[in-house]
Backbone bond lengths (Angstrom), bond angles and torsions (degrees), N, CA, C in turn:
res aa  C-N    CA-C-N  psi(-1)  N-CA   C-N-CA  omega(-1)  CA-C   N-CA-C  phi
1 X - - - 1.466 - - 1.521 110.51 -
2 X 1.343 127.10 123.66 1.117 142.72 179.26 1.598 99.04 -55.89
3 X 1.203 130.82 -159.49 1.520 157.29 -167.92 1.414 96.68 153.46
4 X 1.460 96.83 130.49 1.731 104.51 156.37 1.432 99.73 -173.01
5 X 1.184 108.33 158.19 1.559 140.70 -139.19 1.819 112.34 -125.53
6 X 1.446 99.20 -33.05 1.821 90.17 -175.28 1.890 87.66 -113.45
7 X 1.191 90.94 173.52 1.651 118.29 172.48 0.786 115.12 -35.75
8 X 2.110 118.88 -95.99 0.900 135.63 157.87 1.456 134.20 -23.13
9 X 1.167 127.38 -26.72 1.636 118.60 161.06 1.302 116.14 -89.28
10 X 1.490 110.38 -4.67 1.654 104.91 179.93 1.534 111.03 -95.43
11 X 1.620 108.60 -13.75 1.588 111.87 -170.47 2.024 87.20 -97.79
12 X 0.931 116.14 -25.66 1.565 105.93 155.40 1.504 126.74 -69.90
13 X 1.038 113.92 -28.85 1.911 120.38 167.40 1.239 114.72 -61.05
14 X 1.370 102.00 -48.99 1.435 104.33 162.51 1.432 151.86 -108.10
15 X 1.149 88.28 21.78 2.134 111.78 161.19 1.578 91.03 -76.28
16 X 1.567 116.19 -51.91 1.432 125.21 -160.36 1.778 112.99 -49.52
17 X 1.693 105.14 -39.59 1.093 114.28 -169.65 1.575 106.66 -96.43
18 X 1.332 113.61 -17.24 1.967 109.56 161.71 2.139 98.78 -68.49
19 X 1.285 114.91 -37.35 1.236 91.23 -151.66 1.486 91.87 -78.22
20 X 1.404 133.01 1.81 1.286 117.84 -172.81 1.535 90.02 -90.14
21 X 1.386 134.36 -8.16 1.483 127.37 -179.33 1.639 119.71 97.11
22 X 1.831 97.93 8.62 1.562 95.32 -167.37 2.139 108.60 -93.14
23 X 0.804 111.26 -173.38 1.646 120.17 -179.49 1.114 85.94 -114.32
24 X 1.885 113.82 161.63 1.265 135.88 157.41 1.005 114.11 -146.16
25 X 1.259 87.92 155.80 1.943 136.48 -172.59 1.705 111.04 -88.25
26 X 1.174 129.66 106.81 1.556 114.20 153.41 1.726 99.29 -106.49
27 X 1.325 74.84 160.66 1.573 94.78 -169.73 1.834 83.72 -134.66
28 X 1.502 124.56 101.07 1.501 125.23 144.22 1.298 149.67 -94.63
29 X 1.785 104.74 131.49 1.457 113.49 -150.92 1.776 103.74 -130.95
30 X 1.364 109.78 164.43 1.434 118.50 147.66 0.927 126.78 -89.33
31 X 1.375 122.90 21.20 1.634 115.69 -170.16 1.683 113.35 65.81
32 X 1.264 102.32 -168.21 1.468 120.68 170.22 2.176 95.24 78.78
33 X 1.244 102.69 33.54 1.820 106.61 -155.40 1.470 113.49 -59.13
34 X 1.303 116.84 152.43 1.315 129.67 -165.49 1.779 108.01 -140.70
35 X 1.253 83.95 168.63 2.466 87.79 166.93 1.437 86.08 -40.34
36 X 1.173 110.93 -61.86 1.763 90.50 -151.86 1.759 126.18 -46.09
37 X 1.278 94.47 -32.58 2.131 107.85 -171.19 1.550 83.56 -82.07
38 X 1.139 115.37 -40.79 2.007 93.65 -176.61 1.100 97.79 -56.51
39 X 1.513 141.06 -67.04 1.131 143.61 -169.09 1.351 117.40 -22.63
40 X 1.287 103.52 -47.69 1.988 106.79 -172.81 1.439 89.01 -97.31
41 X 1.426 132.28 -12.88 1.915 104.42 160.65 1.211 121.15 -70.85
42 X 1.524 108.53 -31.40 1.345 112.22 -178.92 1.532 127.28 -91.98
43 X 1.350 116.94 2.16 1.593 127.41 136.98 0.810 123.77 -67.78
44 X 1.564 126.59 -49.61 1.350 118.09 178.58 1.754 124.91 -65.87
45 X 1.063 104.52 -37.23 1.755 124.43 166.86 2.050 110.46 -52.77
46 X 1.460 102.31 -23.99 1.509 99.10 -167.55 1.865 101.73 -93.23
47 X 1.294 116.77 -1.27 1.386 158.64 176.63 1.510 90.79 -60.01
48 X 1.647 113.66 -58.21 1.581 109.73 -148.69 1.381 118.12 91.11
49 X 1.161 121.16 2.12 1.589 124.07 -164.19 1.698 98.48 -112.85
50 X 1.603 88.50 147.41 1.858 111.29 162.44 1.626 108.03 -41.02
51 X 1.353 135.46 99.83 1.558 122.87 158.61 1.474 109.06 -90.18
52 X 1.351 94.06 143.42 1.808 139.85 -151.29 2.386 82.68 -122.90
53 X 1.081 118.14 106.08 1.413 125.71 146.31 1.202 106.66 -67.75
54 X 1.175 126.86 155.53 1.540 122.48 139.86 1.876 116.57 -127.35
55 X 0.998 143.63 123.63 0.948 139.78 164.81 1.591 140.65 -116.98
56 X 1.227 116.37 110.18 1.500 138.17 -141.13 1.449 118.89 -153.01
57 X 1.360 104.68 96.61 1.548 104.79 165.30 1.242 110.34 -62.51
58 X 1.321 123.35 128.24 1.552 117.96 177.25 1.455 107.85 -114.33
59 X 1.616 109.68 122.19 1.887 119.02 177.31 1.226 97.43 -80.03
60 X 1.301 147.40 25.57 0.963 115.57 163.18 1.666 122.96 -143.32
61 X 1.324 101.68 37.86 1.309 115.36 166.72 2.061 102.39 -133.12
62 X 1.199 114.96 10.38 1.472 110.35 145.40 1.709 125.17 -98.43
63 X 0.920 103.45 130.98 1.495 117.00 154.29 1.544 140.98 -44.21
64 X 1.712 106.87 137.80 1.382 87.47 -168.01 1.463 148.26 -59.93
65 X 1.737 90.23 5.12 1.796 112.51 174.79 1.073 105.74 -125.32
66 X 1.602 129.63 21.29 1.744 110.19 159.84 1.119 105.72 -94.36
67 X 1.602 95.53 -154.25 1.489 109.70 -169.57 1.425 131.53 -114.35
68 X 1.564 114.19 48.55 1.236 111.75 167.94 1.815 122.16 -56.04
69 X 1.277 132.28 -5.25 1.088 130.88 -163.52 1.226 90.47 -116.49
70 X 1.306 156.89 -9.25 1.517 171.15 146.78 1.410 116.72 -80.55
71 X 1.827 122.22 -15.54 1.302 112.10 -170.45 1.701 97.89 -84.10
72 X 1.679 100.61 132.04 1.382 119.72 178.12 1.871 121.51 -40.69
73 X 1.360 96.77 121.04 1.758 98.51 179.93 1.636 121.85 -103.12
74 X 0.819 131.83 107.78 1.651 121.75 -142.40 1.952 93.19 -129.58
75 X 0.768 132.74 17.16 1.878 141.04 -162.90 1.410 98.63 -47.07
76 X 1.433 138.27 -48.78 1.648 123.36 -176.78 1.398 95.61 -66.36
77 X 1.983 132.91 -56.21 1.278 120.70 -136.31 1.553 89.01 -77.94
78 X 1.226 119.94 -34.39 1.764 144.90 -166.97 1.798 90.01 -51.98
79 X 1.367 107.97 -80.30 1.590 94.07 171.16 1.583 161.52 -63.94
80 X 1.925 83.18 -4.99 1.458 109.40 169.76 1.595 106.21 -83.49
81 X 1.287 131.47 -16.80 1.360 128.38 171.07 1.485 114.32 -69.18
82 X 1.433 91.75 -73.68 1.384 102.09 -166.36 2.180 109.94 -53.92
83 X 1.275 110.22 -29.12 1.358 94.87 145.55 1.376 152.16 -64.35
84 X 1.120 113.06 -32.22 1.438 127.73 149.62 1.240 115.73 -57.00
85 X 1.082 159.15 -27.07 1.498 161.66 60.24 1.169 117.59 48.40
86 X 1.294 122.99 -54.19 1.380 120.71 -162.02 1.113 135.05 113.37
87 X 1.840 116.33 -27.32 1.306 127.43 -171.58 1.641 105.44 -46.38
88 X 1.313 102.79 152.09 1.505 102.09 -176.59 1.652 109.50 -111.50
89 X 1.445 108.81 -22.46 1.598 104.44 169.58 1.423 111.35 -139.40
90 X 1.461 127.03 131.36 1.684 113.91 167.40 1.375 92.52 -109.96
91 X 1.581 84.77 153.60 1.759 101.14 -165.05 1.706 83.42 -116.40
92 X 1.144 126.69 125.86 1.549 132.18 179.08 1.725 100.78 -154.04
93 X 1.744 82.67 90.84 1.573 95.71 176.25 1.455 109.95 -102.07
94 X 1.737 127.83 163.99 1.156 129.55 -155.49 1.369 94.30 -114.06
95 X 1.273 126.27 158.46 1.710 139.30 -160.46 1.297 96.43 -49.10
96 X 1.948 120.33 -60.43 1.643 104.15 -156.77 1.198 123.33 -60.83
97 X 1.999 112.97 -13.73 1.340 129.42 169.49 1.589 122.48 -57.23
98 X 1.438 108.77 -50.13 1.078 118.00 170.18 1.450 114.68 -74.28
99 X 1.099 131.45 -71.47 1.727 128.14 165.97 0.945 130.46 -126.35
100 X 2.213 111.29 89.89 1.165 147.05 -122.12 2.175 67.03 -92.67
101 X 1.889 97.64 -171.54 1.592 116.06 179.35 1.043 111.00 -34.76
102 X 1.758 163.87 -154.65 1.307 164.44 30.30 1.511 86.21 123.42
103 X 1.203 124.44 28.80 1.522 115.65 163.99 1.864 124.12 -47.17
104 X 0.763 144.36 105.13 1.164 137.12 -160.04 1.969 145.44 -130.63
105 X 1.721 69.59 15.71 1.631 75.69 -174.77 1.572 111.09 -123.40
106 X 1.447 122.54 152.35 1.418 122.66 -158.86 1.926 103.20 -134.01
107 X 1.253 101.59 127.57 1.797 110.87 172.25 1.653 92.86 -85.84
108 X 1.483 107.07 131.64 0.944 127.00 158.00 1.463 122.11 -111.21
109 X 1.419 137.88 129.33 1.424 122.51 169.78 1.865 101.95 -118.24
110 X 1.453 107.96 112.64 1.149 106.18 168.89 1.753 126.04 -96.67
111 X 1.585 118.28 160.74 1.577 114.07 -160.93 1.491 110.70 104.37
112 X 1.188 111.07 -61.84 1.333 118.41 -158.25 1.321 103.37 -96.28
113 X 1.415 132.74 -39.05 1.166 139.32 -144.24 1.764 102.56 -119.42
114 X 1.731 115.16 6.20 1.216 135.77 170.08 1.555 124.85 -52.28
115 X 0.931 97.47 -56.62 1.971 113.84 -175.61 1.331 115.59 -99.27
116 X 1.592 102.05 -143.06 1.852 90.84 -170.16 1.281 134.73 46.83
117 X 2.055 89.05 -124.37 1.611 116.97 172.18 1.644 95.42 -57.99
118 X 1.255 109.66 -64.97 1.705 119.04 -155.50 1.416 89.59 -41.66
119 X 1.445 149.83 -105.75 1.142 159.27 154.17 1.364 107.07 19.49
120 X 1.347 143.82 -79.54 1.559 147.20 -176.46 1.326 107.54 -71.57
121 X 1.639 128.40 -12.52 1.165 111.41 157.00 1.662 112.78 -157.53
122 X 1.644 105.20 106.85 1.211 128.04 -154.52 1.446 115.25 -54.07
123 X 1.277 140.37 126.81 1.417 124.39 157.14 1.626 107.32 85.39
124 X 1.470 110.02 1.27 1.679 126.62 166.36 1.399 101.36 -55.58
125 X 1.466 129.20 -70.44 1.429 120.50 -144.67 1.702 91.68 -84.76
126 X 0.981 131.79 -47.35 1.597 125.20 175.72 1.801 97.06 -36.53
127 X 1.082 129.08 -62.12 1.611 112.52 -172.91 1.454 104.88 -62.93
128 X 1.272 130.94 -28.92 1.929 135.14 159.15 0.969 90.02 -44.21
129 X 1.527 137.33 -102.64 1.141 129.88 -171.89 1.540 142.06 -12.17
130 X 0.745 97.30 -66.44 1.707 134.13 173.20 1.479 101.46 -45.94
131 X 1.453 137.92 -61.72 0.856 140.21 -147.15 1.400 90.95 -111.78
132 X 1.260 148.11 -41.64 1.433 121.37 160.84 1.180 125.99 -80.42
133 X 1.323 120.28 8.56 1.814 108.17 140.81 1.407 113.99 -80.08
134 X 0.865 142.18 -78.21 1.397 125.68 152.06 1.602 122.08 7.44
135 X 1.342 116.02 -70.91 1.707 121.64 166.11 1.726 125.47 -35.88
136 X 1.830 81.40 -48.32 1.759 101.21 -174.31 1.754 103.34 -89.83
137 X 1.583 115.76 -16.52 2.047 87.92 161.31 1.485 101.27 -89.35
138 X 1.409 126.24 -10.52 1.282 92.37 -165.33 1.798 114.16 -93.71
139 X 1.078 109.35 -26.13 1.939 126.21 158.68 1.346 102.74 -62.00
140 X 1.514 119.54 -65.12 1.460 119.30 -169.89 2.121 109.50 53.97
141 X 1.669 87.91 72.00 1.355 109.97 -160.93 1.402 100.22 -93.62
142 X 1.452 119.14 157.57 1.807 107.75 -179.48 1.894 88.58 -106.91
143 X 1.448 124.19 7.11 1.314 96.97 171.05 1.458 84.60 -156.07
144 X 1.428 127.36 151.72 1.302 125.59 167.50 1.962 108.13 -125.85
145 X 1.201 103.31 145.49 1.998 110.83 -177.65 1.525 115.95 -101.65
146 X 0.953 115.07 86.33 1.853 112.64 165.73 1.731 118.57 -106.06
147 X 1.408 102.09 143.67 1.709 109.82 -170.15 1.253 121.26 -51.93
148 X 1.078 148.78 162.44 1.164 139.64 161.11 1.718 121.31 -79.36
149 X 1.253 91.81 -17.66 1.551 85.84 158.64 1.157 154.60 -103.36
150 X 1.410 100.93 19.68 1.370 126.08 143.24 1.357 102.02 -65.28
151 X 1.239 171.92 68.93 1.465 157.28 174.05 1.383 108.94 -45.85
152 X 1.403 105.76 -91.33 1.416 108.91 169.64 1.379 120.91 -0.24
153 X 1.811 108.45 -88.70 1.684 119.21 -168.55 1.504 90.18 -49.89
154 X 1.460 130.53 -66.74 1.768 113.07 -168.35 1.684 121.75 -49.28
155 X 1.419 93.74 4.61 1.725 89.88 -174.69 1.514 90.76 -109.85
156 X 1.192 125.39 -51.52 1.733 123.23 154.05 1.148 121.37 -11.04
157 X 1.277 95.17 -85.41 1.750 118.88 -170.73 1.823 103.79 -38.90
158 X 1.616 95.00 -71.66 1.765 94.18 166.16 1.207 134.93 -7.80
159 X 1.691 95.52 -60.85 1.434 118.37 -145.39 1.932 98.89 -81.26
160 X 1.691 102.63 -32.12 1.278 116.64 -168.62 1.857 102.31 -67.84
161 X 1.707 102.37 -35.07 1.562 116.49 -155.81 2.064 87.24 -67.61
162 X 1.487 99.85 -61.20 1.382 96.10 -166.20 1.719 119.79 -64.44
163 X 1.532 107.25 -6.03 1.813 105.60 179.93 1.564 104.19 -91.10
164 X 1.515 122.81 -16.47 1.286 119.49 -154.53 1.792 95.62 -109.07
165 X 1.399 129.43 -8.87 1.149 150.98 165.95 1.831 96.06 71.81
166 X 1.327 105.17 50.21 1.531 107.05 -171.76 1.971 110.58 -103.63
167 X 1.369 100.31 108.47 1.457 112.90 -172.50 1.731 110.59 -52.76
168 X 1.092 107.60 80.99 1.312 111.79 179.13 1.944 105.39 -163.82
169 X 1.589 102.01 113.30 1.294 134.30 -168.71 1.565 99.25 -72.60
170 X 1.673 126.84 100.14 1.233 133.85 -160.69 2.070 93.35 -100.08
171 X 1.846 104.73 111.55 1.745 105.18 171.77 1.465 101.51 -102.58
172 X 1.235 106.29 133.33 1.886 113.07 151.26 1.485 103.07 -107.44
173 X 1.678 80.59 128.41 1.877 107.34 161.60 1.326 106.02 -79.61
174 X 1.341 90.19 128.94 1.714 84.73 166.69 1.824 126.03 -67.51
175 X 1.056 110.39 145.36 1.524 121.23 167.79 1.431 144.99 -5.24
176 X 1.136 121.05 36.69 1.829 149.03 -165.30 1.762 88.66 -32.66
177 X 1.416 104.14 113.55 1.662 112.64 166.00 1.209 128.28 -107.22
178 X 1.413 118.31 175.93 1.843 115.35 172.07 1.702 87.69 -96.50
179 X 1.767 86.22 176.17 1.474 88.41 -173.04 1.751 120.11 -72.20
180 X 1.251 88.18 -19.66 1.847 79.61 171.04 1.703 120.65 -87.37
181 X 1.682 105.53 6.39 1.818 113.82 177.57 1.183 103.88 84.93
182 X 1.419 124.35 19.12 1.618 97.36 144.62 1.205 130.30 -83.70
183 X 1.348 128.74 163.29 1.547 116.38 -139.46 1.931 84.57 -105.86
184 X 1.355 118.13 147.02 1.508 140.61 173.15 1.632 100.64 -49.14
185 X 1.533 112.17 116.84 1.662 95.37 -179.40 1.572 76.59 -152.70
186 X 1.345 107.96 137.69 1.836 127.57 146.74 1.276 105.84 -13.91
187 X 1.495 104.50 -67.67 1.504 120.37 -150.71 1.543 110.20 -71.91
188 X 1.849 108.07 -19.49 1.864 96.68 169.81 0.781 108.07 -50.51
189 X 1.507 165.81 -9.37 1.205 145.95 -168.79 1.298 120.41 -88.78
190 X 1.536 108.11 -11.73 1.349 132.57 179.03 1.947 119.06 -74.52
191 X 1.252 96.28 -31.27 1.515 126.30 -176.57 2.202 99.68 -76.79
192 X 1.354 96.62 123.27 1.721 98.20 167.49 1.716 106.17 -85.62
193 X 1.432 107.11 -169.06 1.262 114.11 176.46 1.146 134.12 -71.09
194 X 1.190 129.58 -14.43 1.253 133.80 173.08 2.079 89.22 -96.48
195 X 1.317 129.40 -79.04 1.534 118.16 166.79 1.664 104.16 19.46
196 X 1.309 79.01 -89.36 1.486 112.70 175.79 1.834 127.74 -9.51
197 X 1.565 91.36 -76.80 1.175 108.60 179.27 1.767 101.33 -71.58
198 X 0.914 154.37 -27.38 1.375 154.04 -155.44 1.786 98.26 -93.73
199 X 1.699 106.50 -40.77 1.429 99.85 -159.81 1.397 126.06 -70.48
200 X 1.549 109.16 -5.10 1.436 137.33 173.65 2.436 92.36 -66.91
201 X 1.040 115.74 18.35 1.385 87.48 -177.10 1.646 87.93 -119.45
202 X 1.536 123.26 13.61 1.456 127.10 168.35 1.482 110.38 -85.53
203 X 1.380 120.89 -36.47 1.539 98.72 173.86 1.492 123.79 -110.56
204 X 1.234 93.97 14.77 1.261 122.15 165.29 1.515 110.06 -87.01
205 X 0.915 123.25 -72.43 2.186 114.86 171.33 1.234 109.43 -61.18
206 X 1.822 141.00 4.29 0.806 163.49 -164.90 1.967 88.97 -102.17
207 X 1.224 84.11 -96.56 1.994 82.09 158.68 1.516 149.68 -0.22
208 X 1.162 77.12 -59.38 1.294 104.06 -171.94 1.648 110.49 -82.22
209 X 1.784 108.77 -42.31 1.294 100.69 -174.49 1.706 101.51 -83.59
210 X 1.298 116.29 -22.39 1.431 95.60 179.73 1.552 135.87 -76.70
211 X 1.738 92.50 -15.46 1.531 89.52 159.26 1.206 130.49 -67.29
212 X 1.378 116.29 -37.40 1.421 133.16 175.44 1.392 112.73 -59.69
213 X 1.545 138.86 -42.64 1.229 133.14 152.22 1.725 115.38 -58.68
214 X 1.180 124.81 -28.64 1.308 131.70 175.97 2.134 106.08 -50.56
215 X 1.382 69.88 -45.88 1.614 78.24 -164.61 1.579 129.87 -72.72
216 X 2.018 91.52 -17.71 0.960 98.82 -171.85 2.105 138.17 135.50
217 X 1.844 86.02 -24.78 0.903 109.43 175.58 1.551 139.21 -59.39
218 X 1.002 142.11 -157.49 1.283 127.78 -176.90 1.616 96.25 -99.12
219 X 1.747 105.19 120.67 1.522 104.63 178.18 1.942 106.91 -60.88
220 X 1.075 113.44 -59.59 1.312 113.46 -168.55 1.735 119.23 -46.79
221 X 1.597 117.34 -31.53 1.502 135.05 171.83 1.662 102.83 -56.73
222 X 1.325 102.77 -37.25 1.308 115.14 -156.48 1.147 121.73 -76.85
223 X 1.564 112.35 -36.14 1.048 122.20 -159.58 2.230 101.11 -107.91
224 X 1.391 89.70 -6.34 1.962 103.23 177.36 1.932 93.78 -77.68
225 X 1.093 105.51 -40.41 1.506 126.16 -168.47 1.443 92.73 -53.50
226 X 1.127 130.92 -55.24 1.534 135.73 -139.87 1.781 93.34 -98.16
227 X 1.372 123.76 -34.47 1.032 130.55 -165.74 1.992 113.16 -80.63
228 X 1.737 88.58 -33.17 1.638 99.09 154.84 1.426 122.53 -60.64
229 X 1.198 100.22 -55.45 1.706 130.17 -167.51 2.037 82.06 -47.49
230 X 1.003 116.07 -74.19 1.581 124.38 -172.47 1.609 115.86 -49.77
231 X 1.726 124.41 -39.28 0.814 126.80 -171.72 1.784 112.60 -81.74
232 X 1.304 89.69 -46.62 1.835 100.54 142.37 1.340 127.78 9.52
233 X 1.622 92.92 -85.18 1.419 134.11 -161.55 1.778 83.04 -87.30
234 X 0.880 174.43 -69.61 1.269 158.75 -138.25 1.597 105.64 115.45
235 X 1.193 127.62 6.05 1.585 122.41 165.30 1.677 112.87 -71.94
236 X 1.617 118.42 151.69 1.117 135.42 175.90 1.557 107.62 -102.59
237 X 1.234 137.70 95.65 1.457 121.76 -128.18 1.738 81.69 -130.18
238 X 1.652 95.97 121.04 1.168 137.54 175.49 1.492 123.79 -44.02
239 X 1.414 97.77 -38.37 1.453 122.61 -151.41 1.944 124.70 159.58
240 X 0.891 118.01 126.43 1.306 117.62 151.53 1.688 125.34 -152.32
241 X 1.449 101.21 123.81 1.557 111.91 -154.60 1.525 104.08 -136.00
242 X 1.319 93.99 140.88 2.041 104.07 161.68 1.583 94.11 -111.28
243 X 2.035 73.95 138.79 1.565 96.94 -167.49 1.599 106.11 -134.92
244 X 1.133 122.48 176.95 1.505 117.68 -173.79 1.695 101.76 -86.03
245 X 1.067 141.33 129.00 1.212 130.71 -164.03 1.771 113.75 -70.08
246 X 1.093 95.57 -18.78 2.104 100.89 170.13 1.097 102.64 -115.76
247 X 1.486 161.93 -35.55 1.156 132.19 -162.83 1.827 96.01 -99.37
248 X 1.455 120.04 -24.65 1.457 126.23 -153.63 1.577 111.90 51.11
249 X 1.083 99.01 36.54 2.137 101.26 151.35 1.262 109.10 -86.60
250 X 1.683 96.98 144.66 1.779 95.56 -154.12 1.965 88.69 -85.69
251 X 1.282 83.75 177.22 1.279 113.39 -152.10 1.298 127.28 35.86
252 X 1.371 135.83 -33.24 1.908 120.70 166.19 1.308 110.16 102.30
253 X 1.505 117.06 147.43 1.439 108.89 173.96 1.549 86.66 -83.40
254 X 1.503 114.47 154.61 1.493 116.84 167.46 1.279 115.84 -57.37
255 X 1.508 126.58 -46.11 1.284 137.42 -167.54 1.593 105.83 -69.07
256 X 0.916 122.30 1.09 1.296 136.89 165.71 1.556 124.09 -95.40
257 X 1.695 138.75 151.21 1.344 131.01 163.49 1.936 98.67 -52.88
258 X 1.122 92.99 139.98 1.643 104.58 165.97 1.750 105.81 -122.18
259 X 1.545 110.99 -172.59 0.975 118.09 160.92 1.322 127.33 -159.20
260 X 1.400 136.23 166.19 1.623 124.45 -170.91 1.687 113.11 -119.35
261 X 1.466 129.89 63.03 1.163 131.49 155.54 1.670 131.68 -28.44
262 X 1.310 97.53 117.10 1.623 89.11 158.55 1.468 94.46 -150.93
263 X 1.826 99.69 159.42 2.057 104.39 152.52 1.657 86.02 -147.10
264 X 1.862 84.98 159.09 1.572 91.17 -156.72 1.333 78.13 -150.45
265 X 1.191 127.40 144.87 1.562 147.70 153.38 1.247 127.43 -85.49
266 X 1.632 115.36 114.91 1.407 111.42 -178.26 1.886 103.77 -132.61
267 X 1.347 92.75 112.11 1.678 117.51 173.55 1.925 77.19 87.59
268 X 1.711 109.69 -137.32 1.242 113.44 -179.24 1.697 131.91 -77.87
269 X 1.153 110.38 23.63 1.973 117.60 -147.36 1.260 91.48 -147.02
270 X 1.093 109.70 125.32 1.506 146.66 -144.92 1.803 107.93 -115.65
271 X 1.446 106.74 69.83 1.824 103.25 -179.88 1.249 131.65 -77.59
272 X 1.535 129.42 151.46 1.649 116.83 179.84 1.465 88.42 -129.20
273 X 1.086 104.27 161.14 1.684 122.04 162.37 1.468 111.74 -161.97
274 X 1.300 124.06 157.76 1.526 132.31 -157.22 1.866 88.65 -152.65
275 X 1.368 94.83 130.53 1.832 102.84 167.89 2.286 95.94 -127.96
276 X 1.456 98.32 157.81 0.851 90.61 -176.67 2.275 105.09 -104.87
277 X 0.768 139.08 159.42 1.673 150.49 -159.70 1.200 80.30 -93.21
278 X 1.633 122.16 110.71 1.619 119.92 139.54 1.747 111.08 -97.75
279 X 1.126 97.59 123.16 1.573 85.78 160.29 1.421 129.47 -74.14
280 X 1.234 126.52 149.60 1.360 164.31 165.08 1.381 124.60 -61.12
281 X 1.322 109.16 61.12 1.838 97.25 -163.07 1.199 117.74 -58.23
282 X 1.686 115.99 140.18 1.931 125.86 -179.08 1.295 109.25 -28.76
């Protein structure tokens, strides 16, 4: 597996791999990698295609009170995975690469990127944006892999791919869990043992309310239920909403895919999880 760091040797890595006639895969990350980032290497790899890593702390989709100065840096274990893996190139460029002097221009996607995340943390998905256009001229990938539990950014990202008319086939993996269903996040590591053991009651009241809307029940009961269920458990809960699963207008026509968002804070660590609404036939 290659590694490289400036431009120019990466837009040569990958002339190398058009002239052999193959397609590529990026798969974009912050590092700190888990099941979950294998997950989207190892979709993209079952493809047949060149995978493209990318790894990039990005300053500019945190806030002026998170934790970019705390977000986990892992670069030996980070590249000992994704080789074992398979990846065939990580692209790990350094800030002035990404946003060299007087850099000055910003992707915005509005609609989608309104509520939720957008809302509890301002001017977040514009640096999403921003930085995977940037990702996607500089790979210039024919398919790119993001989690599904990001919800939000995959409804972003989408939303950005189909306004900007940019030929690049956007997959979400679904949601890589521990065995009791908490969902794969960087930030568990942030959570102690007791944290820990408690934070399993997010996709768990998560659960619970989506069957109950599945089935039929009263969305609004459902979704007060889950928000107890969390506060319960010691979360400071952000939000939890049914949303249309492509536009994210809250609540959804039923006859439509929906979906069940929440992120909830417990002690300092900040969780999201997303279930999707099956219905329950009469």
């Amino acid at each position: 597996m290659q590694t490289i760091r400036q431009t120019e040797s990466l837009r040569e890595a990958v002339a190398a791999f058009r002239a052999e006639g193959a397609r590529i895969a990026l798969v974009p990350t912050m590092g700190a990698l888990h099941a979950g980032h294998m997950a989207l290497v190892e979709a993209a790899k079952r493809t047949g295609t060149r995978v493209i890593a990318s790894i990039f702390v990005n300053p500019k989709q945190f806030g002026a009170n998170e934790d970019l100065s705390r977000y986990p840096r892992k670069e030996t274990a980070d590249t000992r995975m994704l080789k074992e893996a398979g990846c065939d190139l990580l692209w790990m460029p350094p800030v002035e690469i990404m946003y060299p002097q007087d850099f000055a221009t910003n992707i915005s996607v509005a609609g989608v990127s309104d509520g939720l995340d957008g809302a509890a943390r301002p001017g977040h998905f514009d640096g999403v944006a921003t930085v995977v256009t940037k990702l996607f001229n500089q790979v210039r990938p024919d398919t790119a892999y993001f989690g599904e539990k990001d919800f939000q950014q995959l409804a972003v990202i989408r939303r950005m791919v189909i306004d900007l008319d940019l030929d690049i086939e956007i997959v979400g993996v679904p949601t890589q869990r521990e065995d009791d269903g908490l969902a794969l996040s960087s930030r568990n590591i942030y959570l102690d043992d007791e944290q820990r053991a408690r934070a399993v009651a997010l996709p768990r009241a998560l659960g619970v309310a989506a069957k109950a809307i599945g089935r039929g029940d009263d969305a609004e009961a459902a979704l007060d239920t889950a928000r107890e269920s969390l506060r319960a458990a010691g979360f400071e809960v952000d939000y939890v909403e049914l949303v249309d699963a492509e536009t994210l207008a809250p609540d959804g026509d039923p006859a439509r895919p929906r979906r069940l968002l929440a992120a909830a804070r417990i002690g300092t660590t900040r969780l999201i999880d997303n279930l999707a609404i099956e219905l329950v036939p009469a």
